[in-house]
C-alpha positions in Angstrom: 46.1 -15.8 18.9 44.0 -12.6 18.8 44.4 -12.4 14.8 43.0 -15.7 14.8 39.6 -15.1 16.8 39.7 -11.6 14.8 39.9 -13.7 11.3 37.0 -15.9 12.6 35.0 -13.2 13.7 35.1 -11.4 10.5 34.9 -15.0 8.7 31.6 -15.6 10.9 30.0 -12.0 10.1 31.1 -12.7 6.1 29.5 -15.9 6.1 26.0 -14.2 8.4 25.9 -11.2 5.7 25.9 -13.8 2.7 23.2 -15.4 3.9 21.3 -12.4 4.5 22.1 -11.7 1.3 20.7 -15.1 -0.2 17.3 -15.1 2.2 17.1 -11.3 0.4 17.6 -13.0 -3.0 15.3 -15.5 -2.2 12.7 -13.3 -0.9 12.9 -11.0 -3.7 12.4 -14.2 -6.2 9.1 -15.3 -4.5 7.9 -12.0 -4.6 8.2 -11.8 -8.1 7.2 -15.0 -8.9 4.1 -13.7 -6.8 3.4 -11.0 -8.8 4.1 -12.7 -11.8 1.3 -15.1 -10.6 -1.3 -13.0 -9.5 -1.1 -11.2 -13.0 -1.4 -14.6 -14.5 -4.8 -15.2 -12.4 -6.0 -11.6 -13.6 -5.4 -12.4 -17.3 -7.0 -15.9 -17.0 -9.9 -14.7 -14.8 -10.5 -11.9 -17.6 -10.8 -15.1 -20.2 -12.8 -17.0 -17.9 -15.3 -14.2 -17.9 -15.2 -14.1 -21.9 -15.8 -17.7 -22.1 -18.3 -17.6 -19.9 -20.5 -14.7 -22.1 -19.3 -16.9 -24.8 -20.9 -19.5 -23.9 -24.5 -17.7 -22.6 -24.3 -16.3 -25.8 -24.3 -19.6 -27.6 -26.8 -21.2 -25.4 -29.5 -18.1 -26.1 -28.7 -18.8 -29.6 -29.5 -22.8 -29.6 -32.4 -22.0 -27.9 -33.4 -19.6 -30.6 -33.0 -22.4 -32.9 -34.7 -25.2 -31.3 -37.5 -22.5 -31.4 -37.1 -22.1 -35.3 -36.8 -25.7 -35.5 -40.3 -26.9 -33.7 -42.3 -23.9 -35.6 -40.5 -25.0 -38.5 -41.9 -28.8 -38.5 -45.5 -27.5 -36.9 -45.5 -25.7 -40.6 -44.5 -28.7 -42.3 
């Protein structure tokens, strides 16, 4: 009888440290997948930024333009 509580015991803290062991696993997943993540924000925050000139850059230009255009037709 007392090899059989001793089995179920040691089955009980087998069965406990494997599913420390998976929460662990899990844990350790998110984590990455965090970190993954937040270096993905970083990159597409850095191409949001460049876009963003990008397009400041193109609307000075179109305004440079429409510029050249009315001078352009007050000449004509």
């Amino acid at each position: 009888m007392t090899s059989k509580v001793e089995v179920l015991r040691a089955l009980k803290l087998l069965f406990e440290h494997h599913k420390a062991l998976d929460k662990k696993e899990v844990l350790e997943k998110q984590s990455q997948e965090q970190s993954q993540m937040k270096e993905r924000l970083a990159a597409l925050s850095d191409h949001m930024t460049e876009l963003e000139e990008d397009l400041d850059t193109a609307r000075k230009d179109l305004l440079k333009s429409e510029d050249v255009k009315m001078k352009l037709q007050r000449d004509v």
